[in-house]
C-alpha positions in Angstrom: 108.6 131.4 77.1 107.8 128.7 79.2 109.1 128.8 83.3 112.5 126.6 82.8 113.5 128.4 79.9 113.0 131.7 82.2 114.8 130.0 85.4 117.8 128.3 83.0 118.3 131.5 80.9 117.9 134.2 83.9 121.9 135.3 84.7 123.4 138.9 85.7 122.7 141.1 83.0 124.9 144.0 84.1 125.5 146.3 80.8 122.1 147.9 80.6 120.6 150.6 78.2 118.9 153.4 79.7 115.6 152.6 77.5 112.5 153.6 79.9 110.7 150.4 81.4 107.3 150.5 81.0 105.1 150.5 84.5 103.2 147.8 83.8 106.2 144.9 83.0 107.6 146.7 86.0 104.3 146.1 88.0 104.1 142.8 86.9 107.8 141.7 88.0 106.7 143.1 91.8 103.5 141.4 91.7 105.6 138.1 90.6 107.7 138.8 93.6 105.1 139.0 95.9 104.1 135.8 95.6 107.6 134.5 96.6 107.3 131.8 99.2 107.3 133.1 102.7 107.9 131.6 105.8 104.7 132.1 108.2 103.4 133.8 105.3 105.0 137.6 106.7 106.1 138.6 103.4 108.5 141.3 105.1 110.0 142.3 102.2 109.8 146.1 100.9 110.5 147.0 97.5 111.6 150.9 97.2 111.8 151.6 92.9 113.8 154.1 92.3 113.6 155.9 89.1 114.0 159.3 89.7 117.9 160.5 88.1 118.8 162.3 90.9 117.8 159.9 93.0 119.4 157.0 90.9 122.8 158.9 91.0 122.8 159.0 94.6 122.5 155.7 95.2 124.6 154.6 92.2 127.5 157.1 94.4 127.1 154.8 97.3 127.5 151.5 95.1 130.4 152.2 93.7 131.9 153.1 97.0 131.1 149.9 98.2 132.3 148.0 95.2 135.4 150.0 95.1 135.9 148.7 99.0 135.1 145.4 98.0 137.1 145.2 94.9 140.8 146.1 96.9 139.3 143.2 99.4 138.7 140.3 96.6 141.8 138.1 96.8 142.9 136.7 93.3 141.5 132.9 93.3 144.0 130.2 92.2 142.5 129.0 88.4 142.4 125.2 87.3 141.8 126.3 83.7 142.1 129.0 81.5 138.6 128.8 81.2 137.7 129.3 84.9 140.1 132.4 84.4 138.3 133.7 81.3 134.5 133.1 83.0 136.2 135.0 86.1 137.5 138.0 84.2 134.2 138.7 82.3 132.9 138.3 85.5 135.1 141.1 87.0 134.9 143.2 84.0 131.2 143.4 84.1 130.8 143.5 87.6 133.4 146.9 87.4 130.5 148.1 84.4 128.0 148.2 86.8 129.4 150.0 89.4 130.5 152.5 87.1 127.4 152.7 85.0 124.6 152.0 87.6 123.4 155.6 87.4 122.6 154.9 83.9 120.4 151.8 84.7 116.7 153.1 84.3 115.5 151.2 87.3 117.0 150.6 90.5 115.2 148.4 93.1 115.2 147.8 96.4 114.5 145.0 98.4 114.9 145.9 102.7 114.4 143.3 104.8 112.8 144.6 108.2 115.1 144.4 111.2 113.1 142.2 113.8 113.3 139.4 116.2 113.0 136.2 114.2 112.7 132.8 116.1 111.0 131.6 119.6 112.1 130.4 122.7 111.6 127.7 124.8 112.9 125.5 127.9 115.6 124.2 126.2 116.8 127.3 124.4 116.5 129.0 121.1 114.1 127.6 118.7 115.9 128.0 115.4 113.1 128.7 112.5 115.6 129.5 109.6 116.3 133.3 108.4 114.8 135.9 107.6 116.1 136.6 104.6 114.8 133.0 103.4 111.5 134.5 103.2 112.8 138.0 101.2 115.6 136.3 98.7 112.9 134.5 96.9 111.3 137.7 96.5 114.2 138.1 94.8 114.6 135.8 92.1 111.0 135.7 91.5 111.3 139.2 89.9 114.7 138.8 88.4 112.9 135.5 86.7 109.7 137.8 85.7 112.0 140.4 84.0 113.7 137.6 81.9 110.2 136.4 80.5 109.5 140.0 79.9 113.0 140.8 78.1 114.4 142.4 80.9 117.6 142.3 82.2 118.9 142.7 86.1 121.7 141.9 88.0 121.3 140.4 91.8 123.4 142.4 93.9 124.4 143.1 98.1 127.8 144.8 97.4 125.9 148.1 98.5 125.5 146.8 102.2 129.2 147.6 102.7 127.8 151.4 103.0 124.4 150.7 103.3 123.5 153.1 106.3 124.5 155.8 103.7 121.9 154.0 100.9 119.2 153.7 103.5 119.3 157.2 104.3 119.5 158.7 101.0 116.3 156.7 100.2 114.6 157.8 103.6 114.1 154.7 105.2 113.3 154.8 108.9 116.7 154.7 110.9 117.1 151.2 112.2 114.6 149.5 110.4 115.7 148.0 107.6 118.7 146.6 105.8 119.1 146.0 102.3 118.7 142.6 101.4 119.7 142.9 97.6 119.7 146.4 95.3 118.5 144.9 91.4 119.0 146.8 89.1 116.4 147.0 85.9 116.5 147.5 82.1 117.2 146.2 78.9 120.1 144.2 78.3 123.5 145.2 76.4 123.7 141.4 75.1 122.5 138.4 74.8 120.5 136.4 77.7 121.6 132.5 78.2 122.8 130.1 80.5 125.0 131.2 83.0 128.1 129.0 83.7 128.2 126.5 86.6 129.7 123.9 87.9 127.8 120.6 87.1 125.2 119.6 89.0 126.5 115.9 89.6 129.2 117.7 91.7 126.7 118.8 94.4 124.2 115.9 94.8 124.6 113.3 97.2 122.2 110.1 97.2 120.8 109.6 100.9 123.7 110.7 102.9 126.3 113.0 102.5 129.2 111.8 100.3 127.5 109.4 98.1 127.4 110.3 94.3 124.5 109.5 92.2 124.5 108.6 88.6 121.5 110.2 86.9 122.5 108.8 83.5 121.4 105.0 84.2 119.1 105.9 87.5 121.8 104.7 90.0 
């Protein structure tokens, strides 16, 4: 499988089987991670695995919390198809699997971002450098994008930072140290990969300045 297909087909894969995933394709999705692009080169990412079923249950108690908070907070979105509506109730319906079946997952892993001053400044103020979490979310991807070459499916998820004091305890991370950047979890997929739906492209580019749509058909 060559990188695009990887990028293109790499979507949530949230119905998981509880097959065991061999240390070595896990290994090599952390190593792929790692060499996420990093601004300054800090690399201040962690990455806590969690495989251990008591330990996964824990943790799977605190997402579904959260996603149950979340879930009576989600406002029902005004459709302009029934398609949009469809794509949005698989959506939901998948999303409710995995916070009912994330226990089950035979991976779980973490990705903390370290709590720490980020930026300089100068005479004239702050000196704004970007994020943070521009140099962990990468990370990310890069191992959600190595799991897809490998036949692995994950899902890219924060909804756990609505209790994530809770999650961060549980896994014994130093008290007010970290925060979760994303919680992915790991195994083989309940389905068939492919590309997720999105909007078209042509609706987001702009030629030069801001408001002026390009034609990629004829180059204009």
């Amino acid at each position: 499988m060559d990188a695009h297909e990887a990028i293109m087909t790499t979507r949530a894969m949230r119905r998981l089987a509880d097959t065991p995933v061999a240390d070595d394709d896990l290994m090599a999705c952390l190593e792929a991670a790692q060499q996420a692009p990093s601004g300054g080169n800090v690399q201040p990412q962690q990455y806590v695995v969690i495989r251990d079923e008591v330990m996964r249950s824990k943790v799977a108690a605190v997402y579904l919390k959260s996603y149950d908070r979340y879930e009576r907070c989600v406002p029902e979105p005004d459709f302009r198809s029934e398609r949009e509506r469809d794509v949005y109730e698989r959506t939901r319906r998948a999303s409710r699997y995995l916070a009912d079946n994330l226990a089950n997952a035979p991976v779980i892993v973490m990705f903390l971002q370290p709590i720490i001053p980020w930026g300089f400044d100068d005479e004239q103020g702050h000196v704004d450098i970007g994020r943070l979490d521009a140099s962990v979310y990468p990370a990310v991807q890069n191992f959600c994008i190595a799991a897809r070459a490998r036949g692995l499916g994950t899902a890219f998820t924060t909804v756990i930072r609505v209790f994530q004091d809770e999650a961060l305890e549980i896994i014994g991370a130093p008290e007010g140290r970290f925060e979760i950047a994303a919680l992915v979890p790991v195994g083989y997929p309940i389905g068939t990969f492919g590309r997720a739906p999105r909007k078209d492209i042509r609706r987001a580019i702009h030629l030069d300045r801001y408001g002026t749509r390009p034609s990629l058909e004829d180059g204009r």
